[in-house]
N, C-alpha and C positions, 0 to 999 in steps of 0.2 A: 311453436316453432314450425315453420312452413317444412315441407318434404327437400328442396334442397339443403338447406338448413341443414333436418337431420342425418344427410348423406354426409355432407363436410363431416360434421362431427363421428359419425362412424366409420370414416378413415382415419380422422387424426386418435380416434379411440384403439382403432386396430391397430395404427403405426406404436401408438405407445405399449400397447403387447408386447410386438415383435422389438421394439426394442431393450425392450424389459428382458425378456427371452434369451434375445443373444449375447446382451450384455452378462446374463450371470451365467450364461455357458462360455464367454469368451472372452474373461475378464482380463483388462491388460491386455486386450488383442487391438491393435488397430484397423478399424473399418473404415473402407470407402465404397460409400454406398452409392448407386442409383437411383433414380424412380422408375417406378414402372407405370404403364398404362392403364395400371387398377389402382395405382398410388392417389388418385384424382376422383372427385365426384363431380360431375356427372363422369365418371368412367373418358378415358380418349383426352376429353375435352381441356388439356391443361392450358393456359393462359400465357401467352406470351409477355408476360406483364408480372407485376408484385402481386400478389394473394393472401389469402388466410391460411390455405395450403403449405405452400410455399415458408410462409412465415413460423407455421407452428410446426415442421416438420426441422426444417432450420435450430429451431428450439429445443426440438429433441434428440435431434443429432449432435448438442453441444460438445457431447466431449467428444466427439471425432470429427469436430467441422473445426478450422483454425479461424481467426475473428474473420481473415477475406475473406477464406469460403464460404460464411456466413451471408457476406454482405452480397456474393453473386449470386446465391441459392436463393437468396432471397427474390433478385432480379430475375430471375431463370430457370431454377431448378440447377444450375451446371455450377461448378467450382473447380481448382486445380492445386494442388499441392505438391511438395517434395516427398516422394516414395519416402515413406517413414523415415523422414527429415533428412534424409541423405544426400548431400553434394552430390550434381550428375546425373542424378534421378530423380525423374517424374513421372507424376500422375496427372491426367485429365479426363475427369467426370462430365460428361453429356447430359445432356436431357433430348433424347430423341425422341419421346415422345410429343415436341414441337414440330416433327417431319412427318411423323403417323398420316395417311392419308383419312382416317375414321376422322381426324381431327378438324373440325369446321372451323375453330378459330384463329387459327393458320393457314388458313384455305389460299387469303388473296397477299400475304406478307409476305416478302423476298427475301428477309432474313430477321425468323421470331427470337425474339428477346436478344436480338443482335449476335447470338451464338455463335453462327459462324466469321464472323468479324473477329470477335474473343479468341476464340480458337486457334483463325491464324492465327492470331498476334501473340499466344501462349506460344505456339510451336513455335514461331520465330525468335522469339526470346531464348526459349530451349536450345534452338543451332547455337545463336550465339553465345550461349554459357556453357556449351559443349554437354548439354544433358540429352540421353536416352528418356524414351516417353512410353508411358501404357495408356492406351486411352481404353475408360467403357462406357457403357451405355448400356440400352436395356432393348429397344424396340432397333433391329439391324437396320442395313439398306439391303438393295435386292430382291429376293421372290426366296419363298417358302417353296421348300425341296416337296414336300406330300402335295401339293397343289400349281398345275400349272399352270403362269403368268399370274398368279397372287404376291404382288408386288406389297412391300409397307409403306415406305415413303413415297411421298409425289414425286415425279419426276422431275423437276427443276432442284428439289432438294437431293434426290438421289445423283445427280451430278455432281454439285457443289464437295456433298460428302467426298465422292471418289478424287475430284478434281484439289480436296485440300489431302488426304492421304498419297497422292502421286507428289502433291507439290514438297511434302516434309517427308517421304518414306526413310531417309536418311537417317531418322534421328528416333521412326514410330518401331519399336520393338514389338507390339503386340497390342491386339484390338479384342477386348472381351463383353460379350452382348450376352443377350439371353432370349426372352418374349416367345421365341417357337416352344419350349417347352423339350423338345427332340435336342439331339447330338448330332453336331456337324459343323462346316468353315467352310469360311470362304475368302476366296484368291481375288488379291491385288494385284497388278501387271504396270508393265512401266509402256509408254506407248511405243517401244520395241518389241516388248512383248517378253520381259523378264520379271519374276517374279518378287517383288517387293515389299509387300505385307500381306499377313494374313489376319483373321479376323476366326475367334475362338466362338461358336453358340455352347452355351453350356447347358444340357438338362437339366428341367427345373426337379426341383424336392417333391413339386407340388404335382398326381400324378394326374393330369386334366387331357380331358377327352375334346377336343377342338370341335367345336360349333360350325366351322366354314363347312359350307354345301360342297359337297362334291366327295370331299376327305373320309373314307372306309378307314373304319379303325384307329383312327389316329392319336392313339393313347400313349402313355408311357409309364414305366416303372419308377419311383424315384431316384435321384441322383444325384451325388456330389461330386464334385470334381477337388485337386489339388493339383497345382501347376509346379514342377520346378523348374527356377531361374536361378541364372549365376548374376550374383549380387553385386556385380562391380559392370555390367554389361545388358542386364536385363535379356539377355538370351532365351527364351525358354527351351531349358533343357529337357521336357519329358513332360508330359499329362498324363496324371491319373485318375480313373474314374472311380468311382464306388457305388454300387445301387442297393434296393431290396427289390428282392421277386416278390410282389406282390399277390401273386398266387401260394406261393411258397407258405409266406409269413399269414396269410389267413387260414391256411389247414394247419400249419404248426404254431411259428410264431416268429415274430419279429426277427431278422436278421441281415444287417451291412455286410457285402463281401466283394473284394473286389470285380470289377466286370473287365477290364482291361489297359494294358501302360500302352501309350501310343507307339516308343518306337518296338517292343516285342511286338505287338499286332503287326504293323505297318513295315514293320524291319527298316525305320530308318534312325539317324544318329540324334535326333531330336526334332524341335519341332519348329525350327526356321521356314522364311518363305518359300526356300531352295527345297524343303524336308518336305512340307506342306504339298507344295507342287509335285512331287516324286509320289505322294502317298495320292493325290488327286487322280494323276493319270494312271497311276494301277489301279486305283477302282474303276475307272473310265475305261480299262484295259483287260482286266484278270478279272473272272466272273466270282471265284473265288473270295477275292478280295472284294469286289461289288455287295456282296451277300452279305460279308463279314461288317462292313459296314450299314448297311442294313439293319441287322440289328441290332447293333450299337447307337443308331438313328434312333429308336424308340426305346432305349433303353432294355434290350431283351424282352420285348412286350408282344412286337408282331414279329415272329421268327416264319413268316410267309416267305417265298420266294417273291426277290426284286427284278420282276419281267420288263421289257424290252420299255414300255412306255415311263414305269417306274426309274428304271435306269437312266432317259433321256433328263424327268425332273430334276435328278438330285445330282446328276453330272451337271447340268448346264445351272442349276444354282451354286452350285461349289464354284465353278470356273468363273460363272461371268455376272459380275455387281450392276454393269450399268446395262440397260432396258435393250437399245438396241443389238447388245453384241448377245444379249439372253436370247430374244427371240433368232437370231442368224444360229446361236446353235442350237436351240431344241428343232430351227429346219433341217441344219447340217447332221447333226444325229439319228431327226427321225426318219431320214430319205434313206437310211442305208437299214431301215429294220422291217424289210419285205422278204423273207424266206415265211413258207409256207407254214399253217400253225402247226403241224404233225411236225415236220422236221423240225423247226423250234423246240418242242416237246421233248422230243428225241436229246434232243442237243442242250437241252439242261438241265435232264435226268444225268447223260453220263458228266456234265460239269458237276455235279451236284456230287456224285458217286468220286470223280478225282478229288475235290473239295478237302471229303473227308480222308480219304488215302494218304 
């Protein structure tokens, strides 16, 4: 067996762990799963096209792929269903890892494995059956809050993304990703400049210390998240998170406890795009609330202060998905961060002292 070869087989080996795993913790649970970008061997590199990947993952996912979903995952990695079989409600599952910029075999394609073609024509079918939609995926669009101008998708794709969520915001209730590993969202706007959808990253379980050059500390705690919605509207009503202090649980021992519910934190009535954008610009506003987020970003891991450039990153990631309005505000942000470093000092000592008051 040549070394590709035995990469294939030890992810379809490890997939069949993990689904071993969560089926006997989650029995009678329905899952709708993603891939991720380690889902693949060579790593990045997933195929716009039918595979052995593709096919034997398909396989494994039987009792929670319905026969269609089957037959697109197999095309694509992507499928859609009815939110556990319910009239009005849907689901649509991505494979973003065909937008991945790492990804050379989607390099020169204007639309891999036809995805975004599917897509629409999911959500358009959705208006016209009057159903509410969750879409996830695994690898977001936009830039990484810890790193800046570290975009995921290529830019041509990074449009299309935003250009099909403005086109069905109507009908998309919620966007749930993952791939940073950190805690955070980001805002959809309407080209007047109202807010429309939002997009949930969820900290990963897994507690991984990021590889990119540049990122100091960029660790995390682990983390679960549980969302509530109202089941006849798909609203989400509330996020909860749950972590382990990893420090904690290696001097004593293991221990899940809650880390925070968004709207207590945020003080808002849930977690709509209207809620979303209110909790944005308080972070973007109240130093407070900037910090508070913070370390919810890394899961209580870096409890460092979030200074002046760090604040530009993770403002202008949350606020702006496509490339040019990103770069126009981390200018528009960083022009206004020239006070003196002594008085800066000064001034977030005593924020820091109100914070906790």
């Amino acid at each position: 067996m040549n070394r590709t070869m035995a990469g294939v087989w030890k992810i379809i080996l490890l997939n069949i762990f993990i689904v071993s795993a969560r089926s006997s913790v989650m029995k009678d649970t329905k899952v709708y799963s993603a891939m991720g970008n380690h889902d693949y061997h060579p790593k990045n590199q997933m195929p716009p096209e039918k595979n052995n990947i593709y096919e034997q993952t398909a396989n494994l996912w039987h009792d929670w792929l319905q026969a269609a979903s089957k037959e697109t995952f197999k095309i694509g990695g992507y499928y859609t269903e009815k939110l556990l079989n319910q009239t009005g409600l849907r689901v649509m599952v991505l494979n973003t890892n065909l937008y991945y910029d790492q990804n050379k075999l989607t390099e020169n394609i204007k639309d891999p494995a036809d995805q975004f073609s599917w897509a629409d024509k999911v959500l358009q079918d959705a208006a016209k059956n009057n159903e509410k939609v969750y879409i996830i995926g695994h690898v977001p669009p936009g830039f990484f809050e810890k790193k800046r101008d570290k975009a995921w998708f290529r830019k041509e794709f990074n449009k299309r993304y935003i250009d099909l969520i403005q086109k069905h915001s109507a009908i998309i209730q919620g966007q749930f990703f993952g791939h940073h590993h950190t805690d955070s969202f980001r805002m959809f706007y309407s080209s007047k400049g109202s807010p429309i959808s939002a997009m949930f990253l969820t900290p990963g379980v897994t507690p991984w210390i990021t590889t990119l050059p540049g990122v100091i500390d960029g660790g995390n705690n682990p983390g679960i998240r549980m969302f509530q919605y109202d089941t006849k509207t798909l609203l989400i009503k509330d996020i909860i998170t749950y972590y382990m202090n990893l420090t904690y649980s290696n001097v004593a021992h293991e221990r899940w406890e809650k880390e925070y519910r968004l709207t207590e934190a945020f003080r808002v009535p849930d977690a709509s795009p209207a809620s979303m954008h209110r909790v944005m610009e308080r972070i973007s506003t109240d130093k407070c609330y900037l910090q508070k987020y913070f370390e919810f970003n890394s899961v209580n891991y870096d409890l460092t202060e979030c200074h002046a450039d760090c604040r530009i990153d993770h403002v202008c990631a949350m606020r702006e998905v496509d490339f040019e309005a990103y770069e126009k505000c981390v200018v528009k942000e960083g022009g206004s961060s020239t006070a003196p470093v002594l008085f800066t000092l000064l001034l977030s000592l005593m924020l820091s002292l109100l914070c906790l008051s």
